[in-house]
SEKOL-419189 format. One record per residue (C-alpha): residue number from 0; residue in one letter; x, y, z. Coordinates in steps of 0.5 Angstrom, whole numbers, plus 500, padded with zeros to 3 digits. Example, Ala and Ser with C-alpha at 12.3 -4.5 7.8 and 13.67 -1.06 7.14 Angstrom:
SEKOL-419189
0; A; 525; 491; 516
1; S; 527; 498; 514
***
This chain:
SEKOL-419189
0; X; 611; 338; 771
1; X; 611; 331; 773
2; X; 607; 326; 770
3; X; 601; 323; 773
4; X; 601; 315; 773
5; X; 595; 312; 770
6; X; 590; 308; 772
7; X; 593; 301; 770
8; X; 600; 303; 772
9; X; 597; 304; 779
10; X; 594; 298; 779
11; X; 601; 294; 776
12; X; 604; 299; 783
13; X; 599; 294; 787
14; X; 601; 288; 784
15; X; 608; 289; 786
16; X; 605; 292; 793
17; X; 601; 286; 795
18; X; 607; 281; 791
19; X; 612; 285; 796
20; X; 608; 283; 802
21; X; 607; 276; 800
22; X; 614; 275; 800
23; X; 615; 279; 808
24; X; 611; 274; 810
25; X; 616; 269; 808
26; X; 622; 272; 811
27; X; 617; 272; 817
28; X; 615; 265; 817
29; X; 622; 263; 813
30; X; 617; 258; 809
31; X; 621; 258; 803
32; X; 614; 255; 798
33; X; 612; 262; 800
34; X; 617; 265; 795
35; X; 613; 260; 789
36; X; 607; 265; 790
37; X; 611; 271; 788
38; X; 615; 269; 784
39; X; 616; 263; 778
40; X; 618; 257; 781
41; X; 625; 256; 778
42; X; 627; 263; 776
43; X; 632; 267; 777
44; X; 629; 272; 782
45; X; 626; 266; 785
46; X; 633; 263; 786
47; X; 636; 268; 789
48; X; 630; 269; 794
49; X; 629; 262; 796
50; X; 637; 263; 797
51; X; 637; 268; 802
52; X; 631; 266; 806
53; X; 635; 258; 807
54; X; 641; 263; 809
55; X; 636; 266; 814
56; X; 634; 260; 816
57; X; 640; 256; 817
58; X; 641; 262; 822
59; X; 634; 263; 825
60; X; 634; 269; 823
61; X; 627; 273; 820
62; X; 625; 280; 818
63; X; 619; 283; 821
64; X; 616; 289; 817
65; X; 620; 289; 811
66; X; 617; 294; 806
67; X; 619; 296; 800
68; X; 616; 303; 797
69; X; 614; 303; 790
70; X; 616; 311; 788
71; X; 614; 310; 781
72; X; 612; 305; 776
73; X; 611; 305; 768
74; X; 609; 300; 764
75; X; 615; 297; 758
76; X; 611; 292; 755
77; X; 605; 288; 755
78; X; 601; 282; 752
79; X; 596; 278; 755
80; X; 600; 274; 759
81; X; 607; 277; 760
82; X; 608; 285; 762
83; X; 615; 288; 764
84; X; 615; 293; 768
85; X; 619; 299; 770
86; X; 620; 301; 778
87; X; 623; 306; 782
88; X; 622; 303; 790
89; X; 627; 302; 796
90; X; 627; 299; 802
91; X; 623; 303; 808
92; X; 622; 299; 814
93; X; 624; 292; 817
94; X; 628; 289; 823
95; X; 632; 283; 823
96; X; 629; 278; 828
97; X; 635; 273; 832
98; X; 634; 267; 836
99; X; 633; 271; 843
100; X; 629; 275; 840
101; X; 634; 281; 838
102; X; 632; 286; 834
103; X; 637; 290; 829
104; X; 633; 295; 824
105; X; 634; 294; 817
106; X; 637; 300; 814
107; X; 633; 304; 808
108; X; 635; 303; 801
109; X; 636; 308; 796
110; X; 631; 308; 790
111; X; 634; 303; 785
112; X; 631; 303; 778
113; X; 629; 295; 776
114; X; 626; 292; 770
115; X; 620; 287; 773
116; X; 617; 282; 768
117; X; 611; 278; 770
118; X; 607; 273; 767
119; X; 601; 268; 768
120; X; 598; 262; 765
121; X; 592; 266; 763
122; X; 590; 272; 764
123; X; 585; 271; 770
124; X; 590; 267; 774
125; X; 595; 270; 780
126; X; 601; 274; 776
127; X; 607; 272; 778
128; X; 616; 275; 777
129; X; 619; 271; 773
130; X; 626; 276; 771
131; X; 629; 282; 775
132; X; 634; 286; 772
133; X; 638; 292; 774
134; X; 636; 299; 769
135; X; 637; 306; 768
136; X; 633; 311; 772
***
């Protein structure tokens, strides 16, 4: 019988979840100070996005309806201001935008099992990714 997720997984699933849809609403607008709402500035993962989205730029490409489905969640570690976190998502929904207004649907991934840590600067502010890395499901 599959495990049942806990309340405090579900609610780090909807951090992630509301983290994903700050991060769309970057490769929609193509503002790369969004990125320093999801991610700590300077990180890794922050690098890499903030790359991307300037090669979109460049392009005058944007992604509209970029949705990435969070399948399960578990937490690895925690203290007060760090936690690292299990994830099994994949890509559900997005289409790149051209310049003439040219749509191509983004294909859907295939769930990819990650290790997603995030940290505040106290407990009560917004958390923030700092690493990502590949795991084994």
């Amino acid at each position: 019988m599959p495990r049942t997720a806990t309340a405090d997984e579900i609610t780090w699933t909807q951090t992630l979840q509301s983290l994903d849809a700050v991060r769309a609403r970057a490769f929609w607008t193509l503002d790369l100070n969004i990125l320093d709402q999801v991610y700590v500035p300077g990180s890794s993962p922050w690098r890499a996005d903030r790359a991307l989205l300037s090669s979109y730029r460049d392009q005058q490409l944007r992604v509209k309806g970029l949705r990435i489905q969070l399948d399960k969640t578990t937490i690895i570690r925690r203290t007060p201001t760090t936690i690292t976190l299990k994830t099994t998502d994949h890509l559900t929904a997005g289409e790149a935008v051209d310049r003439a207004g040219t749509t191509t649907r983004l294909p859907p991934g295939i769930p990819t099992t990650r290790l997603i840590t995030l940290t505040t600067t106290q407990p009560d502010h917004p958390w923030r990714i700092i690493a990502i890395t590949n795991a084994a499901s």
